[in-house]
C-alpha positions in Angstrom: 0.0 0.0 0.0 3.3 2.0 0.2 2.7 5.4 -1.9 -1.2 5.0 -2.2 -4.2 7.8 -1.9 -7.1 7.5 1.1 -9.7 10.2 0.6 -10.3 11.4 4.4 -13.8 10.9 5.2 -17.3 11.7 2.9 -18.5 14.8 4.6 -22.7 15.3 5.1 -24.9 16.5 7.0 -26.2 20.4 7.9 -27.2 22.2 4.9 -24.8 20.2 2.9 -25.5 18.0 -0.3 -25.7 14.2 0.9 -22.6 12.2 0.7 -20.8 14.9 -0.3 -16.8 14.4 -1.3 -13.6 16.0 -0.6 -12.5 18.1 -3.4 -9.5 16.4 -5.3 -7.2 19.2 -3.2 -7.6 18.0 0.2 -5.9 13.8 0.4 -3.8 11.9 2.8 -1.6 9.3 1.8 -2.2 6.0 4.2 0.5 5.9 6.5 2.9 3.9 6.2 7.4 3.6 5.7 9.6 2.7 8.6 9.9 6.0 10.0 6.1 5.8 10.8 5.9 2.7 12.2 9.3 3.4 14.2 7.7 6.7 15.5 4.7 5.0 16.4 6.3 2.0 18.4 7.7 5.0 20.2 4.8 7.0 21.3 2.9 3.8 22.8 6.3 2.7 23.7 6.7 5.5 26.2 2.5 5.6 26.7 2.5 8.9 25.2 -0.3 10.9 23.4 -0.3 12.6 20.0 -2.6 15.1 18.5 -1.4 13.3 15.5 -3.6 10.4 16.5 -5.9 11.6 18.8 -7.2 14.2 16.7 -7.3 12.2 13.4 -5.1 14.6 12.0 -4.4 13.9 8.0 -0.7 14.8 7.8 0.4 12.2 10.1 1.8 9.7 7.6 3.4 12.4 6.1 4.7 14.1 9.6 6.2 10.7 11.3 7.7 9.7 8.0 10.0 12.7 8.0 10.1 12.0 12.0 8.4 15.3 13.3 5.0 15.0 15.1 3.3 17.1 18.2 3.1 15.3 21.4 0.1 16.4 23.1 0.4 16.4 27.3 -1.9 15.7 30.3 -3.3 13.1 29.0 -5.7 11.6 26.7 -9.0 13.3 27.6 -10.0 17.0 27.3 -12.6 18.8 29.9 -13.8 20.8 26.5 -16.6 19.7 24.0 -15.0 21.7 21.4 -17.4 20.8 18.1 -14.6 20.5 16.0 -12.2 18.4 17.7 -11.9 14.5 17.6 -10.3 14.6 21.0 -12.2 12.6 23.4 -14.1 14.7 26.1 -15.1 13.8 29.2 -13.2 13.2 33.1 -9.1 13.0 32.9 -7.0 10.9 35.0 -4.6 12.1 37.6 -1.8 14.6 36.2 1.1 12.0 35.5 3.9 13.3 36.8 6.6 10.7 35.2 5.2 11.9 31.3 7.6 15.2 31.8 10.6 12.8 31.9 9.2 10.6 29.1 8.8 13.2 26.7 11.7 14.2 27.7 13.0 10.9 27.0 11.1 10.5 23.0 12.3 13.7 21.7 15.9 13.3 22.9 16.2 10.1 20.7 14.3 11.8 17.8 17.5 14.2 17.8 14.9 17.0 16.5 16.0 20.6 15.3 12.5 21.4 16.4 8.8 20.1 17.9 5.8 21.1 19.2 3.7 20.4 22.2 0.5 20.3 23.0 -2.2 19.6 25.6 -5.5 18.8 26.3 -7.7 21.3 28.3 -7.6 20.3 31.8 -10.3 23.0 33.5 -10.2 20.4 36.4 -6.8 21.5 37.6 -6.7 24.6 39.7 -3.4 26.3 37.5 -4.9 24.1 34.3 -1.9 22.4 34.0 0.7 25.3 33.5 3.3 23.6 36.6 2.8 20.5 34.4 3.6 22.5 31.2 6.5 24.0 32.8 7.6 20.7 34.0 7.4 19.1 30.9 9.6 22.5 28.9 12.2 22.4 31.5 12.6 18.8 31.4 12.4 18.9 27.1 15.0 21.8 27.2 17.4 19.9 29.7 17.4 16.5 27.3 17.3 18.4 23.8 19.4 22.0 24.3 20.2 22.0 20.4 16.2 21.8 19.7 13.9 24.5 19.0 10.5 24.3 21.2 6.9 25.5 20.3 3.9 24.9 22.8 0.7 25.5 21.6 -1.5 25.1 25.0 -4.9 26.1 25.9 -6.6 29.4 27.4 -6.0 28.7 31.2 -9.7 30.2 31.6 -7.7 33.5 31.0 -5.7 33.5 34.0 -2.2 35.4 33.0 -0.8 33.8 36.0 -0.8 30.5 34.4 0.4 32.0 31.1 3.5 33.1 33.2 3.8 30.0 34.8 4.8 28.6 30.9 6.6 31.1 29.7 8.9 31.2 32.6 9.7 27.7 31.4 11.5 28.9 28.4 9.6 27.9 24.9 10.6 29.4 22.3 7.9 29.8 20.5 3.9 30.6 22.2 1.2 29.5 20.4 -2.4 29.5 20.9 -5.3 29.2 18.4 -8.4 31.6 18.0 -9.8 28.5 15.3 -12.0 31.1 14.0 -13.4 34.2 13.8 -15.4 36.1 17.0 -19.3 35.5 15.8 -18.2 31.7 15.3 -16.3 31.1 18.3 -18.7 30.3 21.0 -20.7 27.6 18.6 -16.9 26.3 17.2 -15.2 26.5 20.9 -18.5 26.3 23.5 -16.3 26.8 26.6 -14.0 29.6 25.2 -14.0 33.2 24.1 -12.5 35.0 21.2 -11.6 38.3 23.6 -10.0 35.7 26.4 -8.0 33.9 23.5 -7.0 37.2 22.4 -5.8 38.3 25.7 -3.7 35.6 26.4 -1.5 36.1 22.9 -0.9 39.8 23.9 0.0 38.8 27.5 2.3 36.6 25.8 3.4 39.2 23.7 3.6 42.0 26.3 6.1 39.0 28.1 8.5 39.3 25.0 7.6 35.9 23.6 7.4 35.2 19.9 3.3 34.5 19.4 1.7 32.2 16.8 -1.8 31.8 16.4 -4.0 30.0 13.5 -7.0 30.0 12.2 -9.5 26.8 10.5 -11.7 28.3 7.7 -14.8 26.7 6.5 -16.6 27.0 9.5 -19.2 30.0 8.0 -16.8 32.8 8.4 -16.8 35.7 6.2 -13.5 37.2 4.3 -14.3 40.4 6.3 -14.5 39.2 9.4 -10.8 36.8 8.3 -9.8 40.4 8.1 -10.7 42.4 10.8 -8.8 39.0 12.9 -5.8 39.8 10.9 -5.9 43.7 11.9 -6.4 42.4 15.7 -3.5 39.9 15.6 -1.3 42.8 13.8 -2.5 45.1 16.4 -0.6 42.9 19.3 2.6 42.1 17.1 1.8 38.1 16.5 4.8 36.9 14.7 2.9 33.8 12.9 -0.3 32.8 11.6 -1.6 29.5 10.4 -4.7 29.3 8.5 -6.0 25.7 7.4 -9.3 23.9 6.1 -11.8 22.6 8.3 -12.4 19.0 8.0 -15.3 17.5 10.1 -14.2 14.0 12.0 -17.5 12.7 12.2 -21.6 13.9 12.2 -21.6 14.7 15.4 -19.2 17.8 14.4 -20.1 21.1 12.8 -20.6 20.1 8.9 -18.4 22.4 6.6 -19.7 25.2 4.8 -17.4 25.4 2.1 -14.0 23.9 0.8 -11.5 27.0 0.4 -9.9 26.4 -3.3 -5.9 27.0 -2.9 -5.7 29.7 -4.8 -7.8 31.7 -1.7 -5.6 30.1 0.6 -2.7 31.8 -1.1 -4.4 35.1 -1.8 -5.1 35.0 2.1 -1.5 34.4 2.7 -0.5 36.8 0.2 -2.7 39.2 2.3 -1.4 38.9 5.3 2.3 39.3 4.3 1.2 42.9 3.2 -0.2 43.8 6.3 3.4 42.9 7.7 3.7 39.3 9.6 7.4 38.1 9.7 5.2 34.6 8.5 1.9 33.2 7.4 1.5 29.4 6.6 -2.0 28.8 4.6 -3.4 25.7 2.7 -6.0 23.3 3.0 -3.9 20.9 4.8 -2.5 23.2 7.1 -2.6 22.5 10.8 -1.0 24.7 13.6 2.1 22.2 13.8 2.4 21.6 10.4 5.6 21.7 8.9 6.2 23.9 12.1 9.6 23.2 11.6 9.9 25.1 8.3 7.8 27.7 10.0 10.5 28.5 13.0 13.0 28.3 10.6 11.7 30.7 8.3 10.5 33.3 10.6 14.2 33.1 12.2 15.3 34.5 9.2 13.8 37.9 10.7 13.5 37.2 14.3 16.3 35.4 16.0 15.2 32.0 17.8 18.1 30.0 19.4 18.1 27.4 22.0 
């Protein structure tokens, strides 16, 4: 099956013709090659968790065959219902307090120039996880000083505290996603806030950090309203923005409204580079820690980053 095409799921539902396909733009190659299924006898190896899995995401073939994938922290299960997520929701475990020396452990024998982590929401914890987070950079830094580190966490219910907690850490890179624009955002997110999302990038900001953001399109969402996000995120000095197609993981989801040709995608970049971000990264397949090493690198160029 080595080199084969798997259309991601029919899409229906909502107001949506039935059965309705993915456009020829949007495919995933099956995963396979023995840098997958080494990077997968890793991850359950060390009992670790992936977005890369748990989310369904469609680059994953693709990301752990060139040996780069986004380990995702705190466990398996998210407090949020977000209605565009394939991460389970529901009651976590107890905070493990070995995984900070396991991840540790994964990337170190990846020998990475750069990764991301991730978590799940964890509401139930009084700091949401940031001692955890911190935990986990310190101990990622320590085992891997020649690597480059993103961390793409959650909203901490908008307590800065927590925010500080992280940054304190050391990432190198801050990144947290507004998935869409402000009229969408309650019915996309359900438990967050577009203005509480917004506050925590320009707290990061304010902190010094380099801030990346992105943004899922084909949720309903209006060119003028992509914009007026845009003139927000320029407004507090985000350094990178990720915009990327909506694809619904099952009918229980939001249905998409519309499948964004390329060519928008890259007038969108395009778009944003005028209004002055050091980097935008746009395409249908585009996820927030997609090809994130490509993205560090380039925005370096302008920005220095170093371990």
């Amino acid at each position: 099956m080595v080199g084969s095409v798997i259309k991601l799921p029919i899409i229906s539902g909502g107001d949506e013709p039935p059965r309705q396909r993915l456009p020829s733009w949007i495919r995933a190659r099956i995963p396979s090659g023995d840098n997958y299924f080494a990077m997968r006898e890793l991850v359950h190896g060390l009992k670790l968790h992936t977005v890369c899995e748990s989310a369904s995401c469609p680059n994953i073939g693709e990301c752990w065959n060139h040996r780069a994938l986004t380990i995702m922290i705190l466990g398996g299960i998210c407090t949020r219902s977000c209605q565009f997520c394939d991460v389970p929701t529901g009651r976590p475990d107890p905070v493990d307090a070995d995984e900070p020396r396991r991840v540790a452990e994964a990337l170190r024998s990846l020998e990475l120039r750069h990764t991301v982590i991730t978590s799940v929401d964890r509401d139930d914890l009084d700091d949401g996880g940031a001692a955890h987070w911190a935990a986990t950079i310190v101990a990622v830094r320590e085992a891997c000083p020649e690597m480059t580190l993103e961390v793409l966490t959650g909203d901490f219910k908008g307590n800065t505290n927590d925010v500080d907690t992280v940054l304190a850490a050391g990432p190198h890179i801050f990144s947290h996603n507004l998935e869409t624009v402000p009229r969408l955002s309650r019915q996309v997110r359900v438990q967050a806030r577009y203005d509480r999302s917004y506050a925590i990038l320009r707290h990061a900001k304010t902190r010094g950090a380099t801030v990346k953001t992105g943004l899922m399109l084909g949720l309903g969402e209006e060119l003028d309203e992509i914009r007026q996000v845009l003139r927000d995120l320029r407004e507090l000095n985000c350094d990178i923005v990720t915009f990327g197609q909506y694809l619904r993981p099952s009918k229980q989801h939001l249905a998409v409204t519309r499948f964004v040709e390329p060519s928008e995608f890259e007038s969108l970049r395009v778009e944003a580079m005028s209004m002055g971000f050091p980097h935008v990264e746009a395409g249908p397949l585009v996820r927030s820690s997609y090809h994130a090493d490509a993205q560090a690198r380039q925005f370096a160029k302008s920005k220095e980053i170093s371990p």
